[in-house]
C-alpha positions as CSV (number, residue, x, y, z in Angstrom):
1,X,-15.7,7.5,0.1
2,X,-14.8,7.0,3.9
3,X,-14.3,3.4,5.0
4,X,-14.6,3.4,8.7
5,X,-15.5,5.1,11.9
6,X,-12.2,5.2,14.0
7,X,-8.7,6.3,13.7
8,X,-6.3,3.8,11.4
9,X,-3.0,3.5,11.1
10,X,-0.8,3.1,8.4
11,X,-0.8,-0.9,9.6
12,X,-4.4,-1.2,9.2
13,X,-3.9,0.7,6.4
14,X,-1.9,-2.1,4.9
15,X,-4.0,-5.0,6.3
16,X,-6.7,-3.2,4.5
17,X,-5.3,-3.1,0.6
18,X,-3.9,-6.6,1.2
19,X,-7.2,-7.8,1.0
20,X,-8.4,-10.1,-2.5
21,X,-11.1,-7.6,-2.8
22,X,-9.2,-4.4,-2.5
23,X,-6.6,-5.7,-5.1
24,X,-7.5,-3.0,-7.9
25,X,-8.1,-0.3,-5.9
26,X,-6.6,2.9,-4.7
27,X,-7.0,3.9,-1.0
28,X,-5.4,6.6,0.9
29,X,-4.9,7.0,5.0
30,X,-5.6,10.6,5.8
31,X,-5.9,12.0,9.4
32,X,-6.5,8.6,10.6
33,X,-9.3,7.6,7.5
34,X,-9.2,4.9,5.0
35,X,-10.5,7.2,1.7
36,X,-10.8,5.1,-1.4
37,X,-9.9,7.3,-4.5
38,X,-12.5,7.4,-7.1
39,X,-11.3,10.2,-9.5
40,X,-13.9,11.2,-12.4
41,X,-13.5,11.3,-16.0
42,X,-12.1,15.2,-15.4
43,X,-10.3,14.4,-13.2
44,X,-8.3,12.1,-15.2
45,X,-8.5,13.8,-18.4
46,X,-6.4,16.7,-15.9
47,X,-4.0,14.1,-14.2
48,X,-2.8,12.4,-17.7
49,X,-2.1,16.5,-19.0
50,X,-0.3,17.6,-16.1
51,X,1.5,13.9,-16.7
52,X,2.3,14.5,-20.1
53,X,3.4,18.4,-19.8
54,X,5.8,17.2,-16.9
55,X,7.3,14.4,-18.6
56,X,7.7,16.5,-21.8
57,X,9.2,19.0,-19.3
58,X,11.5,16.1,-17.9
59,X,12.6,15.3,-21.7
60,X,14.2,18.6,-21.7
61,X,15.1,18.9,-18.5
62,X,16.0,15.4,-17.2
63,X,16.8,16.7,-13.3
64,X,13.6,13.9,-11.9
65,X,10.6,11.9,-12.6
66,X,7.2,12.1,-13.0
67,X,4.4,9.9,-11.1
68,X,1.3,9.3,-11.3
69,X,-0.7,7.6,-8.7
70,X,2.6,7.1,-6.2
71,X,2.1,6.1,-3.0
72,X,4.0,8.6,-0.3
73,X,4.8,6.0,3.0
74,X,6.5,8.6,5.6
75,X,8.3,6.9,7.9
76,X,7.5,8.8,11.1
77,X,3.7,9.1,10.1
78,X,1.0,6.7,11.3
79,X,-1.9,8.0,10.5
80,X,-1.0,9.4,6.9
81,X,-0.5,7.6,3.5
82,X,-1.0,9.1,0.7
83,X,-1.0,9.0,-3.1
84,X,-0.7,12.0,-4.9
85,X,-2.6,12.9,-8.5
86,X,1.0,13.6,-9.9
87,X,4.4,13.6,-8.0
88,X,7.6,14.9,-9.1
89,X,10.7,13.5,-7.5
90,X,13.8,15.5,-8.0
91,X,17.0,13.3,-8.9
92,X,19.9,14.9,-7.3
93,X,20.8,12.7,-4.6
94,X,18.3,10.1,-4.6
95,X,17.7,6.9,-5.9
96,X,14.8,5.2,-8.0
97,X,13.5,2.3,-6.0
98,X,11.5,0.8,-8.4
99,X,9.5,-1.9,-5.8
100,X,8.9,1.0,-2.8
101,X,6.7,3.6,-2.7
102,X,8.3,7.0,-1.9
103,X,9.6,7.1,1.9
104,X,9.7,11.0,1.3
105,X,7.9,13.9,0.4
106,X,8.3,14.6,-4.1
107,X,9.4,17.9,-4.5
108,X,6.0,18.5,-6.4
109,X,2.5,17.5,-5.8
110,X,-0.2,18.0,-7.8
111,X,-3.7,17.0,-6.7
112,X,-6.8,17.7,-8.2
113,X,-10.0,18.2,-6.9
114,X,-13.0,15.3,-7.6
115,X,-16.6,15.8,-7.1
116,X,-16.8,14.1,-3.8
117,X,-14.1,16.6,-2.5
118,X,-14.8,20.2,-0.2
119,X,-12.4,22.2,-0.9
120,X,-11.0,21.9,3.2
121,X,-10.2,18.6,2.3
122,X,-7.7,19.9,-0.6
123,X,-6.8,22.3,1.4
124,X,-5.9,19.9,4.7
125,X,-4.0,17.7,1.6
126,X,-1.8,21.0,0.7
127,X,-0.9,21.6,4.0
128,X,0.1,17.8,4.9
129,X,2.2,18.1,2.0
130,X,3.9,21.0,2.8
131,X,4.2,20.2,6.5
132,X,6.2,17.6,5.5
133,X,8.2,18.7,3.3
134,X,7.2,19.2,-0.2
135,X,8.6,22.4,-1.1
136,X,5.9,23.0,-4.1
137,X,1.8,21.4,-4.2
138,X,-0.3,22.5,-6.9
139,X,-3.7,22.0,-6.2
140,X,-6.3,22.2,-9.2
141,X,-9.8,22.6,-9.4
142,X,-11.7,21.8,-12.4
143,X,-15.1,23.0,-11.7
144,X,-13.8,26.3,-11.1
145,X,-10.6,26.2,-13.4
146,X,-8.6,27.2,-10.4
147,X,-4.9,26.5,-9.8
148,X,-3.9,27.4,-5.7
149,X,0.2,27.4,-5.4
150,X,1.4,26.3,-2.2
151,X,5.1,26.9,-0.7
152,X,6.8,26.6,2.4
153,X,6.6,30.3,2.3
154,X,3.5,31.1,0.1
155,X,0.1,30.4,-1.2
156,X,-1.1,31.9,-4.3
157,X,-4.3,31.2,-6.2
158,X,-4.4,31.3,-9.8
159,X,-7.4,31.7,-12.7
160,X,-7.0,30.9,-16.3
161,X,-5.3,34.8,-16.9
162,X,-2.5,33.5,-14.9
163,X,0.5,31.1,-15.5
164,X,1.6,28.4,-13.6
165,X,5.4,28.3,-12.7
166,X,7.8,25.9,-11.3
167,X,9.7,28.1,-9.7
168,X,13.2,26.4,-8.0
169,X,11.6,22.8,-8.1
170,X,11.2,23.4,-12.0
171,X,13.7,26.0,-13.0
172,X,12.1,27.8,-16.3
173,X,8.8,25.6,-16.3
174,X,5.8,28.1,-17.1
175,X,2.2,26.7,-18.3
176,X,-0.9,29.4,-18.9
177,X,-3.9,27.7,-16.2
178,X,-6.0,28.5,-19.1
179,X,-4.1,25.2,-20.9
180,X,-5.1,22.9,-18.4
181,X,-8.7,23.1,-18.8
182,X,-9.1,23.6,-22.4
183,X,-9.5,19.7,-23.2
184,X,-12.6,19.4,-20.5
């Protein structure tokens, strides 16, 4: 849902949530646009998997965290602030501010497609993401059980034959795309 009809910035942005009737609700600044996030019941059913596998992962592995629903605030971006599905923040060499949101691209994205989405507008989210650092976004689409991989180098798209990999951001993390949608 788009809130306005000019260009905001991350000030407004702010203005915006701090209102009483915005208090339990999730908004994003993209490209200028206040979009409220309204994610569907697959949509969530997807987010709290990829949650769990990560922070199973992160049990095992215990290099970062996993986040859901973290607010990225970029420093030298006005007109972008965003809150990724799931985020993954690598540990080495940073520290867990537990009041802030992330001033910083996570290492990993993963954002998944709702309803009200075109798939340019996932596609516009990747490439924010990886302009700006995140070395790794997974972007997920339910209604066509569709994983695309995006790298500063690469973009792959994956079907439920294929396996999902983590590749330097998640040394040895593997996970068949078919897993991901067999609970929906």
């Amino acid at each position: 849902m788009v809130m306005q009809e000019r260009l905001y910035n991350v000030q407004d942005l702010e203005l915006f949530i701090a209102r009483p009737e915005n208090a339990d609700r999730l908004f994003e600044l993209i490209n200028g646009e206040i979009v409220e996030k309204m994610p569907s019941q697959l949509h969530a059913l997807i987010a709290n998997f990829f949650n769990a596998v990560l922070y199973l992962y992160m049990q095992n592995n215990p290099i970062g965290w996993v986040f859901s629903e973290l607010r990225v605030k970029l420093p030298d971006e006005s007109l972008n602030d965003v809150i990724p599905d799931i985020a993954v923040v690598l540990k080495a060499g940073r520290n867990f501010e537990q009041d802030a949101p992330l001033s910083y691209m996570p290492d990993l994205v993963v954002e998944i497609q709702s309803p009200d989405q075109s798939d340019k507008f996932m596609m516009d989210k990747a490439a924010f993401y990886v302009t700006h650092g995140a070395p790794l976004v997974w972007i997920v689409y339910p209604t066509k059980q569709l994983v695309e991989v995006f790298s500063q180098t690469e973009r792959n798209l994956l079907t439920s034959q294929h396996t999902l990999e983590g590749g330097n951001v998640l040394p040895g993390f593997r996970l068949p795309v078919n897993d991901i949608f067999k609970s929906s």
